[in-house]
C-alpha positions in Angstrom: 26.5 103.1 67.4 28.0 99.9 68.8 31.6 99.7 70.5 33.3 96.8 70.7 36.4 96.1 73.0 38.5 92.8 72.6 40.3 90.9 75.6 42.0 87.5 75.9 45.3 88.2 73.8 48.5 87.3 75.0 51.8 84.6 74.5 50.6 81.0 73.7 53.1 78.2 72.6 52.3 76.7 68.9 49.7 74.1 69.6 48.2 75.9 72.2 45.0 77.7 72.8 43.5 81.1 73.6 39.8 82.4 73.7 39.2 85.5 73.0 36.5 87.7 73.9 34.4 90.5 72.5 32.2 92.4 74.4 29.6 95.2 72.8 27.8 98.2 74.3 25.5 101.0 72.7 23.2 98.8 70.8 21.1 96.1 70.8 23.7 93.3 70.2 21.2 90.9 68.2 21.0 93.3 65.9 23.9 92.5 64.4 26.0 89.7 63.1 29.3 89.8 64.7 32.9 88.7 62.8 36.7 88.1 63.7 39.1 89.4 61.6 43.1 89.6 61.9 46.4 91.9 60.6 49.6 90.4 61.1 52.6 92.7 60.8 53.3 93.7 57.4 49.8 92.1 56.0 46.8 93.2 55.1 43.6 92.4 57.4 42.0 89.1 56.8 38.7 87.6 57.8 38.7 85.1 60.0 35.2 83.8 61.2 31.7 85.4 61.5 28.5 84.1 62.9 24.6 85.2 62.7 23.0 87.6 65.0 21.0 84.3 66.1 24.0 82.1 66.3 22.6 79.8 63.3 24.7 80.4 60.9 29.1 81.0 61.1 31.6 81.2 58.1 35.1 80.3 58.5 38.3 81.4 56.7 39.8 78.2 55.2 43.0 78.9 57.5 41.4 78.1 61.2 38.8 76.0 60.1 38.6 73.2 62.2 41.1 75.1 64.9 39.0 77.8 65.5 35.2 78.3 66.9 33.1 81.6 66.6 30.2 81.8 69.5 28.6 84.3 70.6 26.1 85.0 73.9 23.1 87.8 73.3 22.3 87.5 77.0 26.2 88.9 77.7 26.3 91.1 74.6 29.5 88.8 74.0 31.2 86.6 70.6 34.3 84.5 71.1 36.6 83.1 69.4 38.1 79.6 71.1 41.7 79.3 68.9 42.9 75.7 69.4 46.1 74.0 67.6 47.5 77.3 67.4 50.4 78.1 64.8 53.2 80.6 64.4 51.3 82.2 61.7 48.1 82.4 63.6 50.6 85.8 65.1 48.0 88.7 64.9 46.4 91.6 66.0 42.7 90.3 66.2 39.6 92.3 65.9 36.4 92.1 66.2 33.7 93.4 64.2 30.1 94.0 63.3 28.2 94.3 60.4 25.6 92.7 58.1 26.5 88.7 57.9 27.5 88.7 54.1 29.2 91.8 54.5 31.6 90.6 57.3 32.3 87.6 54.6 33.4 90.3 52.2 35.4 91.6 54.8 33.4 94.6 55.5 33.0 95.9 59.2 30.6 98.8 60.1 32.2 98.7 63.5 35.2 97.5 65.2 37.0 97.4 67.8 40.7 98.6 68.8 42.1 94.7 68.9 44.1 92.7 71.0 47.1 90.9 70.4 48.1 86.9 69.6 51.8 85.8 69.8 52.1 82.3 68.9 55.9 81.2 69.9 57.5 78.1 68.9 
């Protein structure tokens, strides 16, 4: 069983940046590849980026590619996401998640966490 608890939401101007972090406990953290996803109100949840248990290997959602970076840190049991060039519609509740690396692609999660929030204001 992993849990997973997100930090690093809050109010950002458009253009602006935010990192957020994800930090897991009760397993072994390499086990797993790790993946961002996001709801925004009155949408359905999208994948955002995912990356390898090594690190090798991310995937990006075609809206925050080149704006946004997955990384991750097995020696913190930690994956970020850096969010630059922010946008109004970049407004979320993001979460993180972990799962098989294909399956996060899919936009399959076998566990996630409770999210934190991203207000982008213009």
């Amino acid at each position: 069983q992993v849990q997973l608890a997100e930090s690093g939401g809050g109010l950002v101007q458009a253009g602006g940046s935010l990192r957020l972090s994800c930090a897991a406990s009760g397993a072994t953290f390499s086990n797993y590849a790790m993946g961002w996803f996001r709801q925004a109100p009155g949408k359905e949840r999208e994948f955002v980026a995912a990356i390898s248990w090594s690190g090798d290997y991310t995937y990006y959602a075609d809206s925050v590619k080149g704006r946004f970076t997955i990384s991750r840190d097995n020696a913190k049991d930690t994956v970020y996401l850096q969010m630059n060039s922010l946008k109004r519609e970049d407004t979320a509740v993001y979460y993180c998640a972990a799962d098989d690396f294909v399956d996060l692609t899919h936009g399959e999660g076998d566990y996630w966490g409770k999210g934190t929030l991203v207000t982008v204001s213009s």
